[in-house]
N, C-alpha and C positions, 0 to 999 in steps of 0.2 A: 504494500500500500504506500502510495506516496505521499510526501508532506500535505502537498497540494489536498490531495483526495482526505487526509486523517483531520485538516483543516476543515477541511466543505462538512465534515459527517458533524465536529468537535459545534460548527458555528449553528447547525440544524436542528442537534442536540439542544442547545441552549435556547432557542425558539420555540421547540416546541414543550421543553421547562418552561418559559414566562410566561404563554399562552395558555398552561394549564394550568396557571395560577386563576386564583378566588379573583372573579369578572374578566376573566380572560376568555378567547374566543375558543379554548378548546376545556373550558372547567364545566363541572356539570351538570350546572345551573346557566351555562350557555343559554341565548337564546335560538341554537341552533340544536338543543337537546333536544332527543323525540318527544321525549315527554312535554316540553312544551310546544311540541306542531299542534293545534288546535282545529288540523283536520283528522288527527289520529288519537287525542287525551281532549278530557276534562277534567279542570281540575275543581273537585269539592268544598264545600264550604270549611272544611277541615283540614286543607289542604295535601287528600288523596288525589293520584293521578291514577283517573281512573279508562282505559281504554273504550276508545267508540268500536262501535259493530264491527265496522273492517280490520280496524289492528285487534279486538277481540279475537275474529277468526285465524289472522297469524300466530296470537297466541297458544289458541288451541291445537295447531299445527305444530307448532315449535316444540311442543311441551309432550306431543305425542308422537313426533320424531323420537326426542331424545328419552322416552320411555323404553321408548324399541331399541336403543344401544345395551337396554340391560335384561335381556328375554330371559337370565336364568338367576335374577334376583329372589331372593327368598320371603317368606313372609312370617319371621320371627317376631317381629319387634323387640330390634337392637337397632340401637343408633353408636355412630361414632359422630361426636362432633370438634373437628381439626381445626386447632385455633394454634395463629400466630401474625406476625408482621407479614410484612410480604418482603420475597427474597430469601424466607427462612429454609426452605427446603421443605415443605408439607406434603407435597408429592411423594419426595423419595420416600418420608418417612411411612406416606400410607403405605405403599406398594413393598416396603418391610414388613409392617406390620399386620396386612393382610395376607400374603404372598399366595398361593393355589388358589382360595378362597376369594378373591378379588371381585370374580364374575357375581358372586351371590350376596352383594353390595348395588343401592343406586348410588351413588357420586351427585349429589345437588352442590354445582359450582355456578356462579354466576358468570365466569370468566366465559364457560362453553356458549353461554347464554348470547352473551359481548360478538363474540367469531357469527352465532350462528344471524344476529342481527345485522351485522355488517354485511356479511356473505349474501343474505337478502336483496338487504338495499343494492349492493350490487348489481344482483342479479332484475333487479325490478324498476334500475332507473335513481329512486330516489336518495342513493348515496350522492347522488351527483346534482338533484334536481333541489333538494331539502335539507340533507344532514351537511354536506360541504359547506364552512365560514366561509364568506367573504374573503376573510383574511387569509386563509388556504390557497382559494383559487386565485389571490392575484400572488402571491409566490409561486404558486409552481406554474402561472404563464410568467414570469421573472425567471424561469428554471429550476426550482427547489423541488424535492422529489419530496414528495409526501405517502403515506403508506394505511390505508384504512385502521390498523389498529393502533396507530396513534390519533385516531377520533376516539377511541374506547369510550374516555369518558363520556363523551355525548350519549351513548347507550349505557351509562352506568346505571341511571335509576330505572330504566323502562329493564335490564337484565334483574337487578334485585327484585321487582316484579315478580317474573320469570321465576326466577329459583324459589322463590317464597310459594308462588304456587304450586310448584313441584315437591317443594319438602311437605307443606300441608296435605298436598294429594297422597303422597308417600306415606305418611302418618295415619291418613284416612283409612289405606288399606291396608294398614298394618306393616309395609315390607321395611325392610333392613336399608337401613339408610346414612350416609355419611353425609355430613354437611360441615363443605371444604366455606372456611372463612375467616375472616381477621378475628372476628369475636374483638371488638373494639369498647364496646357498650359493657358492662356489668350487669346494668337493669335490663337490656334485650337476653344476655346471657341464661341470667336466671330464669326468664320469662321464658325463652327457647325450653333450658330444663324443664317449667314446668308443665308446657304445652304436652312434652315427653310421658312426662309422670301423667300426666290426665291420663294419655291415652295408651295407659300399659306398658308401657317402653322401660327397656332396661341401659343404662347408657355406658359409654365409655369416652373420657373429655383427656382426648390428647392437644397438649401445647407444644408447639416447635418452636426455641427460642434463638435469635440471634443476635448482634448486639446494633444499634441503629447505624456504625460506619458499615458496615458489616452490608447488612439491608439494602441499605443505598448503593454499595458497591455493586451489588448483585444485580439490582435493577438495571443502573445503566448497564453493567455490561452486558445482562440479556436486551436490553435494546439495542445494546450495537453490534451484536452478531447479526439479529433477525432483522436490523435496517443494511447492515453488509449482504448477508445473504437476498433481501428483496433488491437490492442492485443490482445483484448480479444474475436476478432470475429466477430465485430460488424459492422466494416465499411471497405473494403475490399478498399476503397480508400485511407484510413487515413484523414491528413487534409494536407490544402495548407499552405506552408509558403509564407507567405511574406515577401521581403528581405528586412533584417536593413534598409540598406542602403538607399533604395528604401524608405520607411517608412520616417526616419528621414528626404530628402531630399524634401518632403511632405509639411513641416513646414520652407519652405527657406524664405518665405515671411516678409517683415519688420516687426520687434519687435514681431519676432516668428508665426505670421500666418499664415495659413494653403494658398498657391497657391490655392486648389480649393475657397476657401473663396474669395479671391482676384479673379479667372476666371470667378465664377459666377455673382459675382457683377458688373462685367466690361460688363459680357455678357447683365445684367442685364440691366445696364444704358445706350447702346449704341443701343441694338437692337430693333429697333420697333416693332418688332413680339413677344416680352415678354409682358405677360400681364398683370402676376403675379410675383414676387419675395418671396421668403420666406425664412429664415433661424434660422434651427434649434440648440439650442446649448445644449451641457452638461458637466456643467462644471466640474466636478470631478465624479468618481464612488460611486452612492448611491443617488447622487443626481439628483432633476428630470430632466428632457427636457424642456425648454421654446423655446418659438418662439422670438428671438431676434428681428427681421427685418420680418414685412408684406407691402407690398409694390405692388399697383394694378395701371393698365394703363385703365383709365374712359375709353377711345377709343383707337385703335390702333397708334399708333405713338403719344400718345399723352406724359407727365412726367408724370414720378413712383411719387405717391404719396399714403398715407398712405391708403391700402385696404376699412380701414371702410369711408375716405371721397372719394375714389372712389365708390364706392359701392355706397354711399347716389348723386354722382353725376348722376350717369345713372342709379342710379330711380327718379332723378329729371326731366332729359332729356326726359326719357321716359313718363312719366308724362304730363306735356306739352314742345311739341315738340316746334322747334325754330317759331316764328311770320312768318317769309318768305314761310319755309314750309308751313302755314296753309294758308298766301293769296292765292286768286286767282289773274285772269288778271283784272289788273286794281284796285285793292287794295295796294298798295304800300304805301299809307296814305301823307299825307302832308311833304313837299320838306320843312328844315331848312336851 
């Protein structure tokens, strides 16, 4: 790669950082967001965005697409719900921690959501007619090469939708579900737990933690592979950014910790429907992955305590079962 060329990607990068800054043309309160094209959303007196007939029927379409990627999901009611920054590596860690077993998981990610919107508009015109800023289109007639999923944001809030109604449907009918997300809220956290607990669910709350240089690193440099690769042909989506801003405000949490860190542990410690806790960390690039915090519930509702003495508890239990259970009528044994 030449200066020239490492110049042109370094000056691209930082444009389309600014513009996805809060009132910028590519943040997600845009007014170039779908959610606010007011041939496709209404918004309510409470301010829900809620789709008109025709993006309803895309909806419906999107959502029973991406059912059909998982034809051999199971219907236990288990959920994993995978919380961390973004950058942190949550993928790798599911596809560890699932491994054979993977197929019989839905995956509710908003991101797939993001691709399969974009892909659309595409395909239909209106990436070009609607979701394209102003300010897009006169850079790249300037020359500046621009790449659909660095619109993401514009589709961040009509995707969150999207996944929300998919993890609800998923819950509805009971199947085994993972819900891939920053987990940034405490209060939505819990709220997610208890939706769970209503509806029979047994949970497991994995955290993937990184450190915010860390995060950051990682993002740009998956955006400057997948803007290199779309140069040269390769990916016709490019890569998503993710905003600064968004990113750093990730890490609000006391003496620099990560929100999802703090939502998952809260989720963790409150809900009785967690069965498991776990939290992944890594602390600098190069260095490996440990498991900080393993943390299992012997019985439902019962305290988080450390996995291997839950583990050794209910193969106690199970083992011999409590004295009551095994009398019969009239064995109660001698009154102290």
């Amino acid at each position: 790669m030449t200066g020239e060329h490492s110049a042109a990607i370094a000056a691209h990068r930082e444009t389309v950082r600014e513009w996805a800054r809060a009132g910028g043309p590519l943040s997600p309160a845009s007014k170039s967001a779908t959610v606010n094209n007011s041939d496709w959303f209404v918004r309510t007196p409470d301010g829900v965005h809620r789709p008109l007939a025709q993006r309803k029927q895309l909806h419906d379409r999107l959502v029973t697409v991406y059912r059909n990627l998982f034809p051999d999901v199971r219907s236990e009611k288990k959920a994993i719900i995978l919380a961390g920054p973004p950058g942190a590596g949550k993928s790798t860690v599911l596809a560890e921690v699932l491994g054979a077993n993977r197929s019989a998981w839905l995956t509710v990610d908003a991101d797939e959501f993001k691709r399969a919107l974009l892909i659309t508009a595409i395909k239909d015109g209106s990436y070009e007619r609607t979701i394209l800023p102003p300010e897009v289109r006169a850079a790249e007639t300037a020359g500046e090469r621009f790449y659909p999923l660095e619109l993401a944001s514009l589709v961040h809030e009509e995707s969150s939708l999207l996944a929300t109604r998919l993890r609800d449907e998923a819950i509805r009918d009971g199947l085994n579900v993972v819900v891939d997300t920053v987990l940034s809220s405490p209060e939505k956290a819990v709220a997610l737990g208890q939706q769970f607990a209503d509806a029979g669910y047994t949970v497991e709350v994995i955290d993937v933690e990184v450190p915010f240089e860390l995060s950051e690193a990682r993002i740009a440099g998956r955006w400057q592979q997948s803007y290199e690769r779309a140069l040269a042909g390769a990916d016709e989506l490019g890569g998503r950014w993710v905003p600064s801003e968004y990113a750093r405000s990730v890490y609000a949490g006391p003496a620099g910790r990560s929100l999802p860190e703090l939502a998952a542990e809260q989720l963790a410690d409150t809900s009785p429907s967690v069965v498991r806790f776990r939290r992944y960390n890594t602390p600098a690039e190069g260095q490996p992955r440990a498991v900080d915090v393993d943390k299992s519930r012997a019985a439902v509702g019962g305290p988080l305590i450390d996995t291997a003495h839950a583990q050794a508890r209910a193969s106690v239990a199970q083992s011999f079962p409590t004295r009551a259970a095994t009398r019969g009528p009239g064995r109660e044994g001698t009154s102290r």
